[in-house]
LUMPAKOL-996471 format. One record per residue (C-alpha): residue number from 1; residue in three letters; x, y, z. Coordinates in nm, 4 decimals. Example, Ala and Ser with C-alpha at 12.3 -4.5 7.8 and 13.67 -1.06 7.14 Angstrom:
2
num:1; residuo:ALA; px:1.2300; py:-0.4500; pz:0.7800
num:2; residuo:SER; px:1.3670; py:-0.1060; pz:0.7140
END
This chain:
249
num:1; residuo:UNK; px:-0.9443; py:2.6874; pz:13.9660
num:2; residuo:UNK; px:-1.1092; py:2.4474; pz:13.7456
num:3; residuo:UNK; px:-1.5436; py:2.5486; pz:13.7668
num:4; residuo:UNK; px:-1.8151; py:2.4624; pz:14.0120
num:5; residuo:UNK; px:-1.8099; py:2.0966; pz:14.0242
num:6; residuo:UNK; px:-1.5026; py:2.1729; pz:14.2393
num:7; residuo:UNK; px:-1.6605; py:2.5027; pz:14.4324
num:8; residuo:UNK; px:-1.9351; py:2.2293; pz:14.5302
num:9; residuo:UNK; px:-1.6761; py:2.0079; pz:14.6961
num:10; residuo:UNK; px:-1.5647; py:2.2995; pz:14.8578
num:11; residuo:UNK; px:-1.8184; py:2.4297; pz:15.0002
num:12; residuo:UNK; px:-1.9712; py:2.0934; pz:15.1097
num:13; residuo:UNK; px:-1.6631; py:2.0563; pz:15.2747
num:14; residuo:UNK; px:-1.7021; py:2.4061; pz:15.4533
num:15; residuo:UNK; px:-2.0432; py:2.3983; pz:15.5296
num:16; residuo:UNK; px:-1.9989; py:2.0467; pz:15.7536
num:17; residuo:UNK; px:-1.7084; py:2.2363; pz:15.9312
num:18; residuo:UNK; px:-1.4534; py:1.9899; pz:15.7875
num:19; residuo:UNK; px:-1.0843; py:2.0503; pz:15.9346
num:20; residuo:UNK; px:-0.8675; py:2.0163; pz:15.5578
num:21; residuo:UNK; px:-0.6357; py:2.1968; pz:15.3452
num:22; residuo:UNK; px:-0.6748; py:2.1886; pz:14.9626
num:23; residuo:UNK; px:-0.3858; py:2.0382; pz:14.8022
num:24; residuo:UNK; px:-0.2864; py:1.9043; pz:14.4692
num:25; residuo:UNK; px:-0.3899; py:2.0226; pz:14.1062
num:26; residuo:UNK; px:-0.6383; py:2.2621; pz:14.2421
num:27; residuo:UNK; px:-0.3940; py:2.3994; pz:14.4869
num:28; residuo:UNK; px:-0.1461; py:2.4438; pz:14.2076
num:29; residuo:UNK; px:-0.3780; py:2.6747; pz:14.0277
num:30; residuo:UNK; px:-0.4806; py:2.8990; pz:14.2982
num:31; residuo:UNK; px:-0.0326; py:2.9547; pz:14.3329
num:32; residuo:UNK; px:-0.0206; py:3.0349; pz:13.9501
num:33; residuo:UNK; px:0.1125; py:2.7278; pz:13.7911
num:34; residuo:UNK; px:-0.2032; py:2.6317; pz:13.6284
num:35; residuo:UNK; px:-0.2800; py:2.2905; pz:13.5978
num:36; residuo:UNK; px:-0.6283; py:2.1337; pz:13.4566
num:37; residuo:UNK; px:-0.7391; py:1.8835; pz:13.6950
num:38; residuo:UNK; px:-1.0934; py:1.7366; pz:13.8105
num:39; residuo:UNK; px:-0.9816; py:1.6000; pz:14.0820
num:40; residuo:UNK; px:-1.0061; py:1.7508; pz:14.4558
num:41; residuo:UNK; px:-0.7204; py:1.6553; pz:14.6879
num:42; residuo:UNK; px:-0.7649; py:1.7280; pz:15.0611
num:43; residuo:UNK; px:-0.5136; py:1.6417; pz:15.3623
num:44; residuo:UNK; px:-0.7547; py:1.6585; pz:15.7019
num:45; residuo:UNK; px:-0.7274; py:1.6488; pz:16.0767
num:46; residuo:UNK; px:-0.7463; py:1.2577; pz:16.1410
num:47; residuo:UNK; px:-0.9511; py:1.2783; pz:16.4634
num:48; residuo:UNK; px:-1.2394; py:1.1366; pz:16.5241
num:49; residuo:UNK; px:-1.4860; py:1.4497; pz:16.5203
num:50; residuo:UNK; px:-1.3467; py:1.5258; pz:16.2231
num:51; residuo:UNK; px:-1.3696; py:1.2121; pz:15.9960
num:52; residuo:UNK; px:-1.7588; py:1.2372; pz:16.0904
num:53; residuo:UNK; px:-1.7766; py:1.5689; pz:15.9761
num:54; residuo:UNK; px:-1.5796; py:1.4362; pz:15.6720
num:55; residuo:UNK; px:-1.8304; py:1.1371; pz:15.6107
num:56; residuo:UNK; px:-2.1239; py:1.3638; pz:15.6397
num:57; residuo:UNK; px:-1.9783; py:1.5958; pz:15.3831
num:58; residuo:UNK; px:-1.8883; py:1.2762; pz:15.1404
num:59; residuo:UNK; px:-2.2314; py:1.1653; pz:15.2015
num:60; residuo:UNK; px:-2.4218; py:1.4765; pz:15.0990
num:61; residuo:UNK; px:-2.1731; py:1.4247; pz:14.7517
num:62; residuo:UNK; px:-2.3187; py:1.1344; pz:14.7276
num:63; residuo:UNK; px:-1.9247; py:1.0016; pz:14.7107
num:64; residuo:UNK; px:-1.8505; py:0.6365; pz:14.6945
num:65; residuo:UNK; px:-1.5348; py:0.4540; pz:14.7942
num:66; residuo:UNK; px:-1.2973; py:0.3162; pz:14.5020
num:67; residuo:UNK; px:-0.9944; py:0.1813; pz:14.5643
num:68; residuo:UNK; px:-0.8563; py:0.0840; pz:14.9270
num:69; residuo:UNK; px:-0.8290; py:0.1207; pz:15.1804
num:70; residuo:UNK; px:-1.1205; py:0.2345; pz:15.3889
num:71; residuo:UNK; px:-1.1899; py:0.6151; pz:15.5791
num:72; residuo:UNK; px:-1.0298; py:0.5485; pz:15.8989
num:73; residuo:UNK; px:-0.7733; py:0.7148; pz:16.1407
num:74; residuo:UNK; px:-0.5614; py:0.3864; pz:16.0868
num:75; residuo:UNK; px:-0.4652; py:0.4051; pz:15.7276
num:76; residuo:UNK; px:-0.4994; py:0.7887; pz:15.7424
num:77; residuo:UNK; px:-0.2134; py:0.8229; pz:15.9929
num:78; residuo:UNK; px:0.0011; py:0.5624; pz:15.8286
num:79; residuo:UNK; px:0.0213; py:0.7910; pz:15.5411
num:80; residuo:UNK; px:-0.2374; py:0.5950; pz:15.3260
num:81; residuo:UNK; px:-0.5290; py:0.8144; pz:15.1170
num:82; residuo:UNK; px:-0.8716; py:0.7070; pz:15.0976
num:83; residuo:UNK; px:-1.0900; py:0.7776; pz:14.7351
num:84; residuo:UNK; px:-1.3878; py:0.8679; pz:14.6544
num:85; residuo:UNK; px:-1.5789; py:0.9242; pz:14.3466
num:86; residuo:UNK; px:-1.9273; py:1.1610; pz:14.3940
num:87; residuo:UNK; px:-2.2461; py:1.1048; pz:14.2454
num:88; residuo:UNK; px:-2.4370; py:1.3672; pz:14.3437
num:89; residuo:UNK; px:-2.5831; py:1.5803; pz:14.0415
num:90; residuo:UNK; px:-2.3793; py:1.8265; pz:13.9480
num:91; residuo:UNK; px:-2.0271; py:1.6258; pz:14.0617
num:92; residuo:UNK; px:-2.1115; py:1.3407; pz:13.8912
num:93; residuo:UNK; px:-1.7819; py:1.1771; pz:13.8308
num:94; residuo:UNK; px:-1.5665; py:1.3788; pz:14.0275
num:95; residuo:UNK; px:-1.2801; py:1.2187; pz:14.2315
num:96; residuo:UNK; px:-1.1934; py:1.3574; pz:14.6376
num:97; residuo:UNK; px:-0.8806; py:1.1991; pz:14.7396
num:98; residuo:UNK; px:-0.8318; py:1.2661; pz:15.1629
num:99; residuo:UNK; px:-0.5169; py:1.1862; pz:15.3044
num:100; residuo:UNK; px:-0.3929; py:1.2573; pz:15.7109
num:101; residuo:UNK; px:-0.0572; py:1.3202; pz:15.5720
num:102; residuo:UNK; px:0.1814; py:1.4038; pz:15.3597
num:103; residuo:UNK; px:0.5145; py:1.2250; pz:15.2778
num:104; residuo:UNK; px:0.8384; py:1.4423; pz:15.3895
num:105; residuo:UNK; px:0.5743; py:1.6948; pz:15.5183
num:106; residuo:UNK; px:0.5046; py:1.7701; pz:15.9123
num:107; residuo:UNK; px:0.1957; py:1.7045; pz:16.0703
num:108; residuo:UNK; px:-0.1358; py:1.8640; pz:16.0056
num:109; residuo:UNK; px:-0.1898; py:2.0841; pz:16.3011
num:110; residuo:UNK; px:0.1908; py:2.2567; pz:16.1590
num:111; residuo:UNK; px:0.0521; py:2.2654; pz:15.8221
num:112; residuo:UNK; px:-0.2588; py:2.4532; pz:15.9453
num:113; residuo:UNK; px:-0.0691; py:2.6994; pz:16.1115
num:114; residuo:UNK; px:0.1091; py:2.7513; pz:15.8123
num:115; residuo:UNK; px:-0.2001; py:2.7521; pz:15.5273
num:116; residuo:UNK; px:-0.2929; py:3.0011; pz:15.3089
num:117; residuo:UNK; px:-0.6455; py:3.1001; pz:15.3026
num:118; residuo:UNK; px:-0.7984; py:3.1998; pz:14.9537
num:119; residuo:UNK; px:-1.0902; py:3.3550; pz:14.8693
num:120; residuo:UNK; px:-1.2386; py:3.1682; pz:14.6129
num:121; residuo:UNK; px:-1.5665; py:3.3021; pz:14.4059
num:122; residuo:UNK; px:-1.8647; py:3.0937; pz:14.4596
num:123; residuo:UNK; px:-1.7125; py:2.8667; pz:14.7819
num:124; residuo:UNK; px:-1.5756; py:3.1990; pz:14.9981
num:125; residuo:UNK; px:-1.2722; py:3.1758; pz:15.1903
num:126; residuo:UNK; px:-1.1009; py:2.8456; pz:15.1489
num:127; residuo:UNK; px:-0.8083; py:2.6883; pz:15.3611
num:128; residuo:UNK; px:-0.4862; py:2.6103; pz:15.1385
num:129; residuo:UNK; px:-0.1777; py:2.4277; pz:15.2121
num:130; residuo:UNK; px:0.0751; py:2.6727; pz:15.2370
num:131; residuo:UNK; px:0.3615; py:2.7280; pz:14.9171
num:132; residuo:UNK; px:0.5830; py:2.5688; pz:15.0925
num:133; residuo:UNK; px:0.4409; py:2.2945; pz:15.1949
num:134; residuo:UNK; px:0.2718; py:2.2169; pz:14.8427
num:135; residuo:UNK; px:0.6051; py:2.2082; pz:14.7059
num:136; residuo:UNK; px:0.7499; py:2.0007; pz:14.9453
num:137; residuo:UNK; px:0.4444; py:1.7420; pz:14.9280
num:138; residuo:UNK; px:0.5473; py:1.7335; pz:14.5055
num:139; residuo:UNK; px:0.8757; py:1.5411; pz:14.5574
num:140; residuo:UNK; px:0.7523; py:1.2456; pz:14.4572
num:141; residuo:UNK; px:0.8891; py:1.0224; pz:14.1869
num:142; residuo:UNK; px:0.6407; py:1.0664; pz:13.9096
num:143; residuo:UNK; px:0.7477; py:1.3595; pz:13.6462
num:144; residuo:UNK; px:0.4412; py:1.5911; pz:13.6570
num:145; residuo:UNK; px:0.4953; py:1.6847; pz:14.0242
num:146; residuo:UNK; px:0.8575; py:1.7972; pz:13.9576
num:147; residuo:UNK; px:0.6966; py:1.9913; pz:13.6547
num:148; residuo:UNK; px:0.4841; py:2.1408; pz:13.9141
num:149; residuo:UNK; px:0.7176; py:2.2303; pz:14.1992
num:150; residuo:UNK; px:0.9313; py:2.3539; pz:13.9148
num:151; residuo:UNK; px:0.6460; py:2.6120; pz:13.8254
num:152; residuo:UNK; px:0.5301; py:2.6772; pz:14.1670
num:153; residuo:UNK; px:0.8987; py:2.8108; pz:14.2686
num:154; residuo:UNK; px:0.9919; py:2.9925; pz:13.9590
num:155; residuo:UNK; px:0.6167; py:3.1670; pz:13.9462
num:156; residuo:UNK; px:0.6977; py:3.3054; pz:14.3221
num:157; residuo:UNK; px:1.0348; py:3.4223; pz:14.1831
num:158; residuo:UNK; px:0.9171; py:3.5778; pz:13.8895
num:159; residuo:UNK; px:0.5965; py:3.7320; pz:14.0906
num:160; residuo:UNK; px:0.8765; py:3.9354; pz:14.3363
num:161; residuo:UNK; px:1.0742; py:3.9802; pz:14.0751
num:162; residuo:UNK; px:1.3092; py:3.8233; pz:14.2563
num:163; residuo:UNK; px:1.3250; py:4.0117; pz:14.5482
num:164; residuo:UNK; px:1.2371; py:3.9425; pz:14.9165
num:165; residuo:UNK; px:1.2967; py:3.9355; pz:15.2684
num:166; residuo:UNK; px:1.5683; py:3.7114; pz:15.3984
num:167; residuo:UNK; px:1.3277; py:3.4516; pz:15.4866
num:168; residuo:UNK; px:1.2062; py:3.4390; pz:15.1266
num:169; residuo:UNK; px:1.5571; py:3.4636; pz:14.9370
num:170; residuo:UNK; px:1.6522; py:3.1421; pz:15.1502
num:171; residuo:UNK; px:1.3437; py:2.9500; pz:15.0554
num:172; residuo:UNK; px:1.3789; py:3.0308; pz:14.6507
num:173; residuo:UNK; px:1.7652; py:2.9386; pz:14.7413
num:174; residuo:UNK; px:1.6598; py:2.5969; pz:14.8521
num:175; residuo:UNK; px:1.3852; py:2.4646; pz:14.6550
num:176; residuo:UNK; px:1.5145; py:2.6715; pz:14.3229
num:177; residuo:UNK; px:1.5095; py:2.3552; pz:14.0559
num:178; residuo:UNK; px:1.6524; py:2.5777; pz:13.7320
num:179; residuo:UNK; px:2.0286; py:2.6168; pz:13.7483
num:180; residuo:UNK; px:1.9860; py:3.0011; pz:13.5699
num:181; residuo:UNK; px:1.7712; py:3.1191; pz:13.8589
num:182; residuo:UNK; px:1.9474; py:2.9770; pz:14.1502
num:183; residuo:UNK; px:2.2810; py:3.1109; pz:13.9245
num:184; residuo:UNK; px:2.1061; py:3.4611; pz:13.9234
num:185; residuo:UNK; px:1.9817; py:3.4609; pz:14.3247
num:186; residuo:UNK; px:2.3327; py:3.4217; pz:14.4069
num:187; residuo:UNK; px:2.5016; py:3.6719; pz:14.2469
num:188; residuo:UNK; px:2.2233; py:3.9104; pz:14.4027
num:189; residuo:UNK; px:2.2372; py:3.7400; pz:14.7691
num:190; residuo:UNK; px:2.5906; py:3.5974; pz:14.8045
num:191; residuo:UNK; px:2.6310; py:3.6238; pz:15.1623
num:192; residuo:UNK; px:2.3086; py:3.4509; pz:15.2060
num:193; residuo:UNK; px:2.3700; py:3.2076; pz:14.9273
num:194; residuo:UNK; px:2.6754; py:3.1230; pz:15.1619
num:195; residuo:UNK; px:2.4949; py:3.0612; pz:15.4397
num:196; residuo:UNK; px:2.2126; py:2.8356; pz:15.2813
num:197; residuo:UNK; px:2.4812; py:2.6064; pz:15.0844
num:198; residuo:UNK; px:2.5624; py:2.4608; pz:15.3833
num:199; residuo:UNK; px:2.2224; py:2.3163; pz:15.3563
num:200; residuo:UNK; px:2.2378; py:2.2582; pz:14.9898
num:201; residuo:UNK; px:2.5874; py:2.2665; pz:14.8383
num:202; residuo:UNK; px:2.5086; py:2.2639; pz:14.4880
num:203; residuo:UNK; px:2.4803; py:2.6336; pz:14.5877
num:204; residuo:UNK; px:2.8620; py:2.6710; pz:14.5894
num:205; residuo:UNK; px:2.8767; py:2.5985; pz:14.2418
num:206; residuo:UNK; px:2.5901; py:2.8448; pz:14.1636
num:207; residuo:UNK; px:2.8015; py:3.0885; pz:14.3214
num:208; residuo:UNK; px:3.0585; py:3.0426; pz:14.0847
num:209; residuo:UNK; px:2.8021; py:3.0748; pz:13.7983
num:210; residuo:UNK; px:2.8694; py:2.7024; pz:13.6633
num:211; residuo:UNK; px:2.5209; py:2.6305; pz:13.5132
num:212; residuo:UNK; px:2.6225; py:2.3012; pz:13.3808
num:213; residuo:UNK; px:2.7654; py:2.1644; pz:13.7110
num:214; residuo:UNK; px:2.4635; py:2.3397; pz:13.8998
num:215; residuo:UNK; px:2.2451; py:2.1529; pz:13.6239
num:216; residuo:UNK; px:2.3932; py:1.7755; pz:13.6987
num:217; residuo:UNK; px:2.3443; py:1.8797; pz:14.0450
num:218; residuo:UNK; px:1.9674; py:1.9502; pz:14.0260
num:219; residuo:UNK; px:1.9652; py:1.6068; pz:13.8707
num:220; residuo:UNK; px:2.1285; py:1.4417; pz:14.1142
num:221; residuo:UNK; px:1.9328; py:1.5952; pz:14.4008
num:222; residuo:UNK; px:1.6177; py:1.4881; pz:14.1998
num:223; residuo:UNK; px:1.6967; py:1.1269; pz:14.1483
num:224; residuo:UNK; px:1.7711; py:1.1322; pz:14.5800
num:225; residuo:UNK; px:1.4598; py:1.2509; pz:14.5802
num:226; residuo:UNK; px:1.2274; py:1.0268; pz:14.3600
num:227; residuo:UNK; px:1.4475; py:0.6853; pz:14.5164
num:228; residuo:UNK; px:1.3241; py:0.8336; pz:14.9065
num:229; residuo:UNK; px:0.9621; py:0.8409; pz:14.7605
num:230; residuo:UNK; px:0.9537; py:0.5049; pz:14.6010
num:231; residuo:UNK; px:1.1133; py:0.3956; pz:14.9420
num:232; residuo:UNK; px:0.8315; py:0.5354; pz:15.1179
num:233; residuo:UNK; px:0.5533; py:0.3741; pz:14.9173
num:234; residuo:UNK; px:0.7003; py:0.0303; pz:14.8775
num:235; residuo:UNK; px:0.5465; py:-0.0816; pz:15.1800
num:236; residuo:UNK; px:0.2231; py:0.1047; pz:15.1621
num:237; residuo:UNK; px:0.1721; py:-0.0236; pz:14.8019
num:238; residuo:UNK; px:0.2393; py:-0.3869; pz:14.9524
num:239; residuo:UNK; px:-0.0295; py:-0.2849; pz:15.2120
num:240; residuo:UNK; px:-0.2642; py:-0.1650; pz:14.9732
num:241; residuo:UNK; px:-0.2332; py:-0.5268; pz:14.7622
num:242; residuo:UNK; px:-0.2553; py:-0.7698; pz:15.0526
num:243; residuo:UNK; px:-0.6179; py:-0.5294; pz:15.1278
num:244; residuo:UNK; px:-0.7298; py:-0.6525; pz:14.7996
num:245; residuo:UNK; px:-0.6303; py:-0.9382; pz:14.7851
num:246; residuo:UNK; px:-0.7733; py:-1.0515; pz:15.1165
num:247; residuo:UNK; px:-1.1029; py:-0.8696; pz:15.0012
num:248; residuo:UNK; px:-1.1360; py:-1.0979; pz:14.7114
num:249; residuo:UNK; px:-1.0812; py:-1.3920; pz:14.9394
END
């Protein structure tokens, strides 16, 4: 995790009893595929006891709003994310993106029951969004997030050296994006390859070791992917203009 500007956010955060999960770049770290970012990212309970524990915390940051729209349950729940940028000393500059959820993710109280919680030097024990989740949430359509959900999946591989409880196996079966792993998993768990390609079928062809077919299939599955999250944001975007635009009115 990228130093104590960060730890401050977190800790603010903690210390004002703020309901959120750490998400993003700095959740990426903490799961082993390292990635430099100053930027916090935060998905939070959007209730109203929470958002003014939120606001106090933003306010002892010192954090300003940039961009649109505004802190509210509103825009939170229709998937929007507010911005902030903190000028406090010692965070001077540094960006806290909140959002009340995630695209293609379930709600928050599910992702709480799910989160990982880290202890982090300097900030203590700090509530994560769970693997899973995180790499759901990078589906997106812009390239670094597949980079990252790449990483994120083939680190947990790698870290079990491939081996795991049924549970596990399927997961790394279904979010696997390089054709030699997902190749390799099912030749060590065909009967639960089986089972799990009738979820994903590019798992058949994994099964029959074609790494160039499994490849185009990746691809395929990738482009779905990036066309449902520009679908998603279209309207939000056009949301997001017709804000400013009515603010410089």
């Amino acid at each position: 995790m990228t130093a104590s500007p960060i730890l401050r956010v977190l800790s603010t955060l903690k210390k004002q009893k703020v309901k959120s999960l750490l998400i993003g770049g700095q959740a990426c770290i903490l799961y082993g595929a390292a990635e430099f970012s100053r930027d916090s990212d935060f998905v939070v309970l959007a209730e109203p006891a929470n958002l003014e524990a939120l606001k106090k915390a933003l306010k002892a940051l010192k954090a300003v709003p940039v961009y649109f729209p505004d802190l509210s349950i509103e825009y939170l729940a229709k998937g929007h994310a507010s911005h902030f940028r903190c000028r406090a000393r010692g965070v001077e500059g540094l960006r806290v993106d909140v959002m009340g959820r995630l695209k293609g993710c379930e709600p928050f109280n599910r992702l709480w029951t799910r989160r990982s919680r880290v202890r982090v030097s300097g900030a203590g024990n700090i509530d994560v969004i769970s693997l899973a989740d995180l790499v759901e949430s990078k589906k997106t359509q812009r390239d670094k997030d597949w980079l990252m959900l790449t990483r994120l999946v083939e680190n947990d591989v790698f870290l079990k050296d491939g081996r795991g409880i049924p549970s596990k196996v399927s997961w790394w079966l279904n979010q696997g994006r390089v054709a030699g792993t997902l190749v390799r998993l099912c030749a060590d768990y065909p009967v639960l390859a089986r089972k799990v390609a009738a979820r994903r079928p590019l798992l058949l062809e994994a099964l029959k070791g074609d790494l160039k077919r499994v490849a185009a299939l990746l691809k395929k599955e990738e482009a779905a992917e990036r066309a449902a999250d520009v679908k998603y944001w279209t309207p939000l975007k056009k949301e997001l203009e017709e804000m400013r635009l009515g603010r410089k009115r």
